[in-house]
C-alpha positions in Angstrom: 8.9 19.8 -43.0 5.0 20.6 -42.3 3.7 18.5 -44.8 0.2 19.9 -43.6 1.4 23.3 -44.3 2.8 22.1 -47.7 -0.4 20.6 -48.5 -2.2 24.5 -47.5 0.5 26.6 -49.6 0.2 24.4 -52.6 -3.7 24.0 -52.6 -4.1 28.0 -52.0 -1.6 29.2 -54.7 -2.7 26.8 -57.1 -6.3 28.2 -57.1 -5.3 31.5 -56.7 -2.7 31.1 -59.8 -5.3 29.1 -62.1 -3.0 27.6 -64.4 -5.8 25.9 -66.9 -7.4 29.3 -67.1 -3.7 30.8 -67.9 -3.6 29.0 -70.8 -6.1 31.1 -73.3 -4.3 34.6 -72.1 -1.0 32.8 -72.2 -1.7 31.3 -75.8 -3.7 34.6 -76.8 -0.7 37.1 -75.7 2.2 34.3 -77.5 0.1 33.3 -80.5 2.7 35.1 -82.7 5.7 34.1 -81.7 8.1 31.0 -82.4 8.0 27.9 -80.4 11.2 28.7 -78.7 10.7 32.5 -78.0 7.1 31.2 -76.4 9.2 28.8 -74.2 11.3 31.6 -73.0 8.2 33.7 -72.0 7.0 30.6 -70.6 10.1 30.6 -68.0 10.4 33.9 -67.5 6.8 35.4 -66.3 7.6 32.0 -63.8 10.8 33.0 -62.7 9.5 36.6 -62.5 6.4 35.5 -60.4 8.8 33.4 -58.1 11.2 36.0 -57.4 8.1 38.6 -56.6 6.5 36.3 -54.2 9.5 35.3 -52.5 10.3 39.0 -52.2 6.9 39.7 -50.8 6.9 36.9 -48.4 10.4 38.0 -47.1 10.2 41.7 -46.9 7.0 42.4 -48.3 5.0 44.0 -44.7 8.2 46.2 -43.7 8.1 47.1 -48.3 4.6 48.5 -47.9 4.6 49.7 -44.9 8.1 51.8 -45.9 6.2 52.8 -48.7 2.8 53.4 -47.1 1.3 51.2 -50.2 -2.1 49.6 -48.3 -2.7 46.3 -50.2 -5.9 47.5 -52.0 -3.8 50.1 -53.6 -1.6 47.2 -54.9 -4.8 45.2 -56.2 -6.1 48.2 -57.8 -3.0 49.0 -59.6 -2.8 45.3 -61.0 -6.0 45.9 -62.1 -5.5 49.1 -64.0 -2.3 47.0 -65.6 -4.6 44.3 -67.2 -7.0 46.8 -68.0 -4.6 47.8 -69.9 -3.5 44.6 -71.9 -7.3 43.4 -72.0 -8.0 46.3 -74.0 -4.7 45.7 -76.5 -6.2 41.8 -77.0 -9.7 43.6 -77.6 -8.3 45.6 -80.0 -6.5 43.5 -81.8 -3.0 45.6 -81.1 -1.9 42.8 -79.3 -1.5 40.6 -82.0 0.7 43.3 -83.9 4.3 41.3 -84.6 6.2 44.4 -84.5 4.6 45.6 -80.4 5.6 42.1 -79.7 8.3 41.1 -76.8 8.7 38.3 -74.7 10.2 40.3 -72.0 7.3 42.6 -71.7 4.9 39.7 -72.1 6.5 37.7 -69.5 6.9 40.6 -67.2 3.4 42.0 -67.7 0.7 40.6 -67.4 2.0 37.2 -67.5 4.4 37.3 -64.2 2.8 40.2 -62.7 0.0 41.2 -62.1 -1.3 37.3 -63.0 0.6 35.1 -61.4 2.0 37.0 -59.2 -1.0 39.1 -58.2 -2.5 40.5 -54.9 -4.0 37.1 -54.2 -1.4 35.1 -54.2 1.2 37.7 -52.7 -1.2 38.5 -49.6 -2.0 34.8 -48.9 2.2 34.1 -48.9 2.4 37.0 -46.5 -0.5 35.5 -44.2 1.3 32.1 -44.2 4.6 33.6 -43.3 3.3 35.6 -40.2 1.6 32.1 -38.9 5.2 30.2 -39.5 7.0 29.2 -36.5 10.0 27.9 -36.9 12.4 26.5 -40.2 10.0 23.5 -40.8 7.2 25.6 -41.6 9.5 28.2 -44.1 10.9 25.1 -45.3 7.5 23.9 -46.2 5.9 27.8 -47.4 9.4 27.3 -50.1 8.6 24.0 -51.5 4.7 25.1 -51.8 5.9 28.1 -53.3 8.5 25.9 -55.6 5.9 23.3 -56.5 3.5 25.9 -57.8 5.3 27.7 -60.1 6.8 24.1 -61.2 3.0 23.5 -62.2 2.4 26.7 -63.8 5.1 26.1 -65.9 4.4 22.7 -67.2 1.1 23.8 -67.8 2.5 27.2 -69.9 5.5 24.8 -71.3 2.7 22.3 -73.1 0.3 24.6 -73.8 1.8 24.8 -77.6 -0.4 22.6 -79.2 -3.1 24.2 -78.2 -2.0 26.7 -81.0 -1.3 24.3 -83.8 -5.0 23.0 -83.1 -7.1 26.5 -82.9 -4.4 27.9 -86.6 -5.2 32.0 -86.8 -9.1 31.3 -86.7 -9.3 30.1 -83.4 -6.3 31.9 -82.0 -8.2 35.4 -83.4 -11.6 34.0 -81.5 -9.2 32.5 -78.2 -7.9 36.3 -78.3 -11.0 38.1 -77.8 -12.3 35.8 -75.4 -9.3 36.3 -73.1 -9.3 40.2 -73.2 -13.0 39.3 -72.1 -11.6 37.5 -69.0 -8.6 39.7 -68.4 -10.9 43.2 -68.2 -13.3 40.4 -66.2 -10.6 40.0 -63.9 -9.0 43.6 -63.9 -12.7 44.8 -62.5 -12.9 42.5 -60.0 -9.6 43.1 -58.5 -10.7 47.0 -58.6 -13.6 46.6 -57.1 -12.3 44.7 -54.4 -9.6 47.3 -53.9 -12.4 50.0 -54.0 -14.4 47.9 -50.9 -11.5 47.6 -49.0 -10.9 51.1 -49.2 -14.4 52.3 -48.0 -14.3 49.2 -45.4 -11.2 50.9 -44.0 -12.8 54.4 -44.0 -15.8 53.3 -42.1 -13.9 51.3 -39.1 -11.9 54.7 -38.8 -14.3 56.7 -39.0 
């Protein structure tokens, strides 16, 4: 194995994943529910994020390309999705027990489009095309692997972080992490929107 490599994948997806700043949106979005249903979201927006990027670094040029998806349309859409949930933690309709589900936390925005968001898919696609050979897969997987082992320790522990803030802080954690979320959702739009007019002006 590429230990080089390894050392690249890891460092890349662990910026681009942030797992300290997951920890308000995960706390924010999971505030409500019991330990072990937390747990379970926990796990699942990993094991979600893994599959996706696993997927994307397989098949993922031939996927878009079948589907004539450019990547900017793929950030833009993950931004219109946390729009979406920023404005629910805004809002307050995020903390509503009866709206809440693990599944759909885990799945979105949790798995997708957080951790498993434009950045992190397009820099697994860029180190697949440079891979030559099973060494260097072998050490894109464990990267990969490692990663999402991180993120969820970080998620998995991040529990007490609840007990400390009680309703309060989790109500003040909340709005700051709808803040960062739409923060985030504008960025990844606006980056989709240069790319687009980037691409316009080199075919034009």
């Amino acid at each position: 194995m590429d230990l080089k490599l390894f050392g690249e994948v890891f460092l890349t997806l662990l910026v681009i994943t942030d797992p300290p700043g997951m920890v308000p949106i995960f706390v924010a979005l999971t505030s409500t529910l019991p330990r072990r249903e937390r747990y379970r979201a926990a796990w699942q927006a990993v094991a979600l994020a893994l599959g996706v990027i696993v997927v994307f670094a397989v098949a993922g040029q031939t996927l878009l390309d079948y589907l004539h998806i450019d990547l900017p349309a793929l950030q833009a859409a993950g931004g219109l999705l946390l729009v979406l949930v920023a404005l629910e933690l805004l809002t307050g309709k995020a903390n509503d027990p009866d709206q809440q589900a693990t599944a759909n936390i885990a799945l979105v925005p949790l798995g997708t489009p957080l951790l498993a968001g434009p950045g992190a898919i397009v820099a697994t696609m860029l180190f697949v095309q440079r891979a030559d050979g099973a060494a260097d897969y072998l050490a894109i997987g464990a990267g990969i692997v490692a990663v999402m082992t991180v993120v969820w320790l970080t998620l998995r522990f991040s529990g007490g972080i609840v007990k400390v803030l009680r309703p309060g802080g989790i109500e003040v954690l909340t709005r700051i992490a709808g803040l960062l979320l739409a923060a985030i959702a504008v960025q990844l739009i606006a980056d989709a929107v240069a790319a687009f007019v980037t691409q316009y002006v080199q075919q034009g």
